[in-house]
C-alpha positions as CSV (number, residue, x, y, z in Angstrom):
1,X,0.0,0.0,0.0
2,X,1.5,3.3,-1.5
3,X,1.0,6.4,1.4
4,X,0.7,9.6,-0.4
5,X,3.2,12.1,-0.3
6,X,1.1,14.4,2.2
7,X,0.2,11.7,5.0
8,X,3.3,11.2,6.3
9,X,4.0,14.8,7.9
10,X,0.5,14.8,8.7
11,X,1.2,11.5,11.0
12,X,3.7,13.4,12.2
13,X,2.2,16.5,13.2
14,X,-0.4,14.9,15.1
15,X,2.1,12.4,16.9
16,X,3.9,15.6,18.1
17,X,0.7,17.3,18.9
18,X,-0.1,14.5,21.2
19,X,3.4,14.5,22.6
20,X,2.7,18.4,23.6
21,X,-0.3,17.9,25.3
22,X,0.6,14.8,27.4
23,X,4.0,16.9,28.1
24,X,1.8,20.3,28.7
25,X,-0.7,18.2,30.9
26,X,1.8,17.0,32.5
27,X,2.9,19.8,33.5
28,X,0.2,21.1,34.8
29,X,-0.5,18.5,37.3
30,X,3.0,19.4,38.4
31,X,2.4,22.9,38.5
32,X,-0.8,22.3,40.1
33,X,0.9,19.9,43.2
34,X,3.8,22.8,43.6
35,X,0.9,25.6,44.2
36,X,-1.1,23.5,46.3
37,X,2.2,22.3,48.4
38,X,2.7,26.4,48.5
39,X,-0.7,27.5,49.7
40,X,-2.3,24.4,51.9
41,X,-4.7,25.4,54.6
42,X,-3.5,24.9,57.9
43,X,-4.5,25.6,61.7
44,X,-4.0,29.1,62.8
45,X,-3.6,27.3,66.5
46,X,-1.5,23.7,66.0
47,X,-3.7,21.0,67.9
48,X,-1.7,20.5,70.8
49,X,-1.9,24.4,71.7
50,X,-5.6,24.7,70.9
51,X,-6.3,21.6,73.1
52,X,-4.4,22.9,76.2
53,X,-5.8,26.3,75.9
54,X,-7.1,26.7,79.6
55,X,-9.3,30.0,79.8
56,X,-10.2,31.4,83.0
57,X,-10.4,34.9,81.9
58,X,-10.4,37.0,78.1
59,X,-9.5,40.3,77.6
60,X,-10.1,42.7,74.5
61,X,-8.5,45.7,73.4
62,X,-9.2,47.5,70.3
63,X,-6.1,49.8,68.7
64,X,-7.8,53.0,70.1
65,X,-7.0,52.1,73.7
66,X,-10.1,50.4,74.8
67,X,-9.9,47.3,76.5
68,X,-12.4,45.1,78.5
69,X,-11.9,42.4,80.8
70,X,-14.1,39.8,81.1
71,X,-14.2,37.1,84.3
72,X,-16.2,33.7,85.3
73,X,-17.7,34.4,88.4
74,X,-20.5,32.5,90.2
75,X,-20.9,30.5,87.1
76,X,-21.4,33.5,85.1
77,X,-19.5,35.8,82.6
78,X,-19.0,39.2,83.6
79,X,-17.5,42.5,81.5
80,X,-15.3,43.9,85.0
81,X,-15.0,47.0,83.3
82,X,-18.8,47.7,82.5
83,X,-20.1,47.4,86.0
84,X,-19.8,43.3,86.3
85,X,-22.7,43.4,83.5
86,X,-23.7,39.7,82.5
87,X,-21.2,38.8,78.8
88,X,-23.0,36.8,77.0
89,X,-22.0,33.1,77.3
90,X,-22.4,32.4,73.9
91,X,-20.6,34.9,72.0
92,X,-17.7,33.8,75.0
93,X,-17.9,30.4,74.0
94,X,-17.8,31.3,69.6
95,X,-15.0,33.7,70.2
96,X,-13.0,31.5,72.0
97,X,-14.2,28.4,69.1
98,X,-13.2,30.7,66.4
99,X,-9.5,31.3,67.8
100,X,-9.2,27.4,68.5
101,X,-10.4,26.0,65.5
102,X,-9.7,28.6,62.7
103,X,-7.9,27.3,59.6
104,X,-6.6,29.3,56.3
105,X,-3.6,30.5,54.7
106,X,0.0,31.9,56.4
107,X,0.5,35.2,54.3
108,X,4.4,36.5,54.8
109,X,4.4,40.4,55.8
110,X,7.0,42.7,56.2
111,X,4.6,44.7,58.0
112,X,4.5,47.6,55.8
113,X,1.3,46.4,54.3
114,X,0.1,45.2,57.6
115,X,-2.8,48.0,57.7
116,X,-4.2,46.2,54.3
117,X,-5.7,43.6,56.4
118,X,-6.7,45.6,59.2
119,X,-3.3,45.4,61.7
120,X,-1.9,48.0,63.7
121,X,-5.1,50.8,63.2
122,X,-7.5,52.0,66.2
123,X,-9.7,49.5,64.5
124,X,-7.2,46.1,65.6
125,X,-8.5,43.9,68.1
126,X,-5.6,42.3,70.4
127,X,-7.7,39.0,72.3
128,X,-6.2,37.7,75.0
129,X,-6.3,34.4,76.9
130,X,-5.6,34.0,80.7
131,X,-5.0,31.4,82.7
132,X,-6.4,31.1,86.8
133,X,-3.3,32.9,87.6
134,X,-4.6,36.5,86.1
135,X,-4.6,38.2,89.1
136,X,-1.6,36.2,91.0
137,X,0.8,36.3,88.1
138,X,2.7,39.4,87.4
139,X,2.6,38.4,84.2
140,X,-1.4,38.0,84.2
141,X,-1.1,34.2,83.1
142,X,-1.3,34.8,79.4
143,X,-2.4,31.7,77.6
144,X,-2.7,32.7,74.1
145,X,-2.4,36.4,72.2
146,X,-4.0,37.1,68.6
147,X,-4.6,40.0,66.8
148,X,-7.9,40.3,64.8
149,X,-7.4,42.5,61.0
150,X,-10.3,43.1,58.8
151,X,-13.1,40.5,58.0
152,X,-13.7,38.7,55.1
153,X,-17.1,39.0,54.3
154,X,-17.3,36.8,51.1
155,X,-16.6,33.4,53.5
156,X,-17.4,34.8,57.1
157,X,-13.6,34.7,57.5
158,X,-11.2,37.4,59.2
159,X,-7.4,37.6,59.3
160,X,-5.4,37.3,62.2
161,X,-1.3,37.6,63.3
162,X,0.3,36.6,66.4
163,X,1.7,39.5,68.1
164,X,5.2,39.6,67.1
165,X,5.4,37.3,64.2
166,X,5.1,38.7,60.6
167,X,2.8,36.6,59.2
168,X,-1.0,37.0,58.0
169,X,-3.4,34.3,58.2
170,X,-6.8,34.4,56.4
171,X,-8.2,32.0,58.2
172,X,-12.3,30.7,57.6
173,X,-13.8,32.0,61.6
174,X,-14.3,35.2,61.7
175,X,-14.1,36.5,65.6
176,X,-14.4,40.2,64.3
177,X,-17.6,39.6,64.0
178,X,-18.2,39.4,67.7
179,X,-16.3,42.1,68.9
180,X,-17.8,44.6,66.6
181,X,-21.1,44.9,68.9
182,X,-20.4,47.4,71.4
183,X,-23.9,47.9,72.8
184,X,-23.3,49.2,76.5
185,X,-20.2,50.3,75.8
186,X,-18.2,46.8,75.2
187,X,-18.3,43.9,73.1
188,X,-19.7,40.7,74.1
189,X,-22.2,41.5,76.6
190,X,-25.5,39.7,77.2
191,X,-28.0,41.1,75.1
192,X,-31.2,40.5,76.7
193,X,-32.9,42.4,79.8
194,X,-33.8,38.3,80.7
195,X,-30.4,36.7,80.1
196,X,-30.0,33.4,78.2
197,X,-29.5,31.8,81.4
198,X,-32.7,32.1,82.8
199,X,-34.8,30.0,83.1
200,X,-31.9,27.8,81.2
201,X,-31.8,25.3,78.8
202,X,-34.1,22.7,79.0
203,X,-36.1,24.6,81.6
204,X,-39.2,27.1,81.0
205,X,-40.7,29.6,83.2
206,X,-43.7,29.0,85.4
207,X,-44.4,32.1,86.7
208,X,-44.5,35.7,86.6
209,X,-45.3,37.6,90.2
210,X,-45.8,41.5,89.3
211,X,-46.3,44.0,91.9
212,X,-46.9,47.2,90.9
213,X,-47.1,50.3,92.9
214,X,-50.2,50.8,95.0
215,X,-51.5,47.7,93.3
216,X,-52.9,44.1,93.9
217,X,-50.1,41.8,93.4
218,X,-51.3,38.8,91.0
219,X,-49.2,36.6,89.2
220,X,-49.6,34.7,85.6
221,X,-48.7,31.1,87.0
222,X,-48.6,28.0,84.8
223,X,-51.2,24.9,85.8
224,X,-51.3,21.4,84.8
225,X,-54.6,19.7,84.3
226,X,-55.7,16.5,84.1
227,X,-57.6,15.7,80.5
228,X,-59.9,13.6,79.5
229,X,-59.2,10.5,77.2
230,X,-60.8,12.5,74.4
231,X,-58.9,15.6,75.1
232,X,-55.6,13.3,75.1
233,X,-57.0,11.6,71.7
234,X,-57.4,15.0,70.0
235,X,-54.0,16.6,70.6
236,X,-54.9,18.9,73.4
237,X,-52.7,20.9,76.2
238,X,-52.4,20.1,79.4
239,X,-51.2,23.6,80.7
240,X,-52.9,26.2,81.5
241,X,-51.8,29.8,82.5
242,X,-54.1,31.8,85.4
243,X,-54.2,35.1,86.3
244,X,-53.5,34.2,90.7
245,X,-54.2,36.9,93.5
246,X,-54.9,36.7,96.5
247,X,-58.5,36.5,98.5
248,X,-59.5,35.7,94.3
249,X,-60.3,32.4,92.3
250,X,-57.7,31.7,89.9
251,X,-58.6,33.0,86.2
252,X,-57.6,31.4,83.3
253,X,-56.0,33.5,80.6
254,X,-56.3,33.4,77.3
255,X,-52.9,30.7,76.2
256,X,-51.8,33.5,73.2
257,X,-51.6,36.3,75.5
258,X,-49.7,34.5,78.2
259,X,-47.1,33.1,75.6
260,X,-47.1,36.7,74.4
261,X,-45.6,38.4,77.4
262,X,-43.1,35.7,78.4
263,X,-42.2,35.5,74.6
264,X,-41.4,39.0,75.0
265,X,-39.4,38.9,78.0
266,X,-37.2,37.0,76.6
267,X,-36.7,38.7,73.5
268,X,-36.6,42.0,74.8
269,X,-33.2,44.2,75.0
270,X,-31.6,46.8,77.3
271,X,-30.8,50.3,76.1
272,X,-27.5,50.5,77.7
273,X,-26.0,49.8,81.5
274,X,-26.4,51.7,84.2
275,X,-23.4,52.3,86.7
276,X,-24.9,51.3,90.0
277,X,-23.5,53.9,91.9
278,X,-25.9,55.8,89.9
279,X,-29.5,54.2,91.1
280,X,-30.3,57.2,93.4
281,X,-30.9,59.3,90.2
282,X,-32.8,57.2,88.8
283,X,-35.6,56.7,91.7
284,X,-34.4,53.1,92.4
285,X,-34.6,54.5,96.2
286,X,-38.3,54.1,95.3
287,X,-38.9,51.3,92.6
288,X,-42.3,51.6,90.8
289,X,-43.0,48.0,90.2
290,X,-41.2,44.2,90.8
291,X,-40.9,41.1,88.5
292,X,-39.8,38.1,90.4
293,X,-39.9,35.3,87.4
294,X,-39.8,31.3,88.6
295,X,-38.3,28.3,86.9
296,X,-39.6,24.8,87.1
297,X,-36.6,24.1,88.9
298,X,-37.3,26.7,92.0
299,X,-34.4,29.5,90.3
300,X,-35.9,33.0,90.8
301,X,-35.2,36.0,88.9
302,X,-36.0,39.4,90.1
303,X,-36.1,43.1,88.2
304,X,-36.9,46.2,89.6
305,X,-38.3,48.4,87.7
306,X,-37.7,52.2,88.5
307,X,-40.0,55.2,87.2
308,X,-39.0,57.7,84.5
309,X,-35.8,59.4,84.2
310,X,-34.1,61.8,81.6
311,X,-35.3,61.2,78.4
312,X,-38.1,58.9,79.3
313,X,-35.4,56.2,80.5
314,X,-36.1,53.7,83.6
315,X,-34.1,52.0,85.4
316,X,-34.0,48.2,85.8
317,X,-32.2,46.5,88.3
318,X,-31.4,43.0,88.1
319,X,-31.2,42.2,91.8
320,X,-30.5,38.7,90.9
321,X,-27.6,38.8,88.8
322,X,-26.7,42.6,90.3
323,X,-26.6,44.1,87.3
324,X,-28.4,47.4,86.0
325,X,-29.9,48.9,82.7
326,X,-31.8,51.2,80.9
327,X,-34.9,50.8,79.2
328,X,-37.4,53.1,77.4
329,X,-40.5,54.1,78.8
330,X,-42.7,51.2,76.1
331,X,-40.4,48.6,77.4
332,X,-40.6,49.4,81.4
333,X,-44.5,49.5,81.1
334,X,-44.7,46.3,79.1
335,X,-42.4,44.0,81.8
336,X,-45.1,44.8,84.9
337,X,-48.5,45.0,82.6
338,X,-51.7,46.0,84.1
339,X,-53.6,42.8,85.0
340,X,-56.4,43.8,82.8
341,X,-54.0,43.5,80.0
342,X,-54.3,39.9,80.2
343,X,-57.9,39.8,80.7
344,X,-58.9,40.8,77.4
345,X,-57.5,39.2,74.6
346,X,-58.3,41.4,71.9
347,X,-55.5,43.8,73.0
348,X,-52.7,42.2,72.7
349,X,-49.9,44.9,73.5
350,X,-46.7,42.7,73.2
351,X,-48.1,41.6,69.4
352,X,-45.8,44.5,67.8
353,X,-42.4,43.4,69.7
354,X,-43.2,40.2,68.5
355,X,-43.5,41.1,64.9
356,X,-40.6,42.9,64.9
């Protein structure tokens, strides 16, 4: 068989065309191993160090000079430098999750780029990590320093640098987001007028004892009823909420307005805290009404409310936790209701805190 003069280089072509490609493939799975050997993702913290982390104590400060310490006490997270105020346990416990288990990219700085990624402006967060030795150890016991850069909102991811080292990691936590809320004054503080912790996970509250000024006391209190095999059948509750006073038959409540108000409590926020050297000016000599709230497991939590202050404020004590905040005027009247305000369940004055 007789090949024509053109076939052969054509043969040839292609062979080396195919030689090309396998070669340029080739070399891009090589080129491909070498970046990924360059840029793999590795722990900010190595395990060991993330495992022994012992945390007794966290402080915060931000470039411009603020910085807040925040202590276990009682079981409890408090801000020492915004009156003992509650610190919200969970934004503790995520902050302290981010640092551990963050994972990204080491970035080599010679620092003169540093501000790039947020390092070494007012707007740097230095975290710190103390041991049970903070106030023994001249030292304060430091466990662990990192400073938080800028966030990266496209992955909820932030950078960080250890203090001293050169190096930029863009890691995939991002604990920025928790210390930009500086409602009362400081990050991670417990939001809620009701904290988190009350009545607890698990647990529910089964009773709300108001006493308001030259009033009745009466309390919405939770009852449990025995039903019928038919009510059993057909799906229906066994609680039921009453309106209790004194010298008075219990009176059951409409179910939607009691799970209004205690929905509400514990959805409800502070304005800001109070400094309680500050309570005489406020009237808390002389509160204007009480909330003492019961768990199902006996735990009590009481608020004082005080009457208004400058621009409409109250006070609210939280003689429980000893903490105290400001409230507006809507929000103070709403915690110690009238007792008709349950009675008639076509005005339901918690509905628009609900919606919102």
């Amino acid at each position: 068989m007789r090949l024509g003069s053109g076939v052969f280089p054509k043969l040839l072509l292609a062979a080396l065309l195919v030689g090309l490609l396998a070669a340029d493939q080739m070399f891009d799975r090589a080129a491909l191993e070498e970046r990924n050997e360059r840029v793999r993702v590795e722990r900010f913290l190595p395990v060991d160090e993330a495992d022994e982390l012992l945390v007794a104590a966290i402080s915060v400060t931000k470039g411009d000079g603020a910085s807040f310490l925040y202590g276990r006490a009682e079981g409890v997270w408090r801000c020492v430098d915004r009156y003992g105020v509650l610190a919200s346990e969970a934004a503790i416990t995520r902050l302290l999750d981010s640092v551990r288990n963050a994972s990204g990219l080491a970035r080599a700085s010679d620092g003169e780029r540093a501000a790039e990624y947020g390092f070494d402006t007012p707007d740097t967060w230095r975290v710190t990590f103390h041991g049970p030795g903070l106030m023994k150890d001249p030292d304060r016991d430091v466990r662990l320093e990192v400073e938080v850069g800028n966030a990266r909102p496209s992955i909820d991811g932030c950078f960080l640098r250890r203090p001293g080292q050169q190096e930029i990691w863009a890691v995939d936590t991002n604990p920025r987001a928790l210390l930009g809320d500086e409602q009362g004054g400081a990050p991670l503080l417990e939001p809620g007028l009701v904290p988190v912790i009350f009545p607890g996970e698990g647990r529910r509250t089964v009773s709300a004892e108001i006493e308001r000024r030259n009033e009745p006391k009466y309390a919405l209190a939770m009852r449990q009823v025995k039903l019928s095999p038919e009510e059993v059948a057909s799906g229906a509750s066994d609680i039921r909420w009453v309106l209790a006073m004194q010298g008075v038959e219990d009176r059951e409540v409409n179910p939607v307005q009691a799970i209004s108000y205690l929905s509400f409590l514990r959805m409800v926020r502070w304005q800001d805290v109070l400094d309680p050297e500050a309570l005489g000016k406020w009237g808390m000599d002389s509160p204007m009404a009480r909330l003492m709230l019961r768990s199902d497991d006996g735990r009590t939590l009481e608020l004082l409310v005080g009457p208004p202050g400058p621009g409409g404020l109250h006070a609210v004590v939280d003689d429980t936790m000893k903490c105290a905040y400001l409230v507006s005027g809507d929000v103070a009247r709403l915690l110690t209701p009238d007792v008709e305000e349950f009675i008639f369940p076509n005005n339901n004055p918690w509905q628009g805190w609900l919606q919102r």
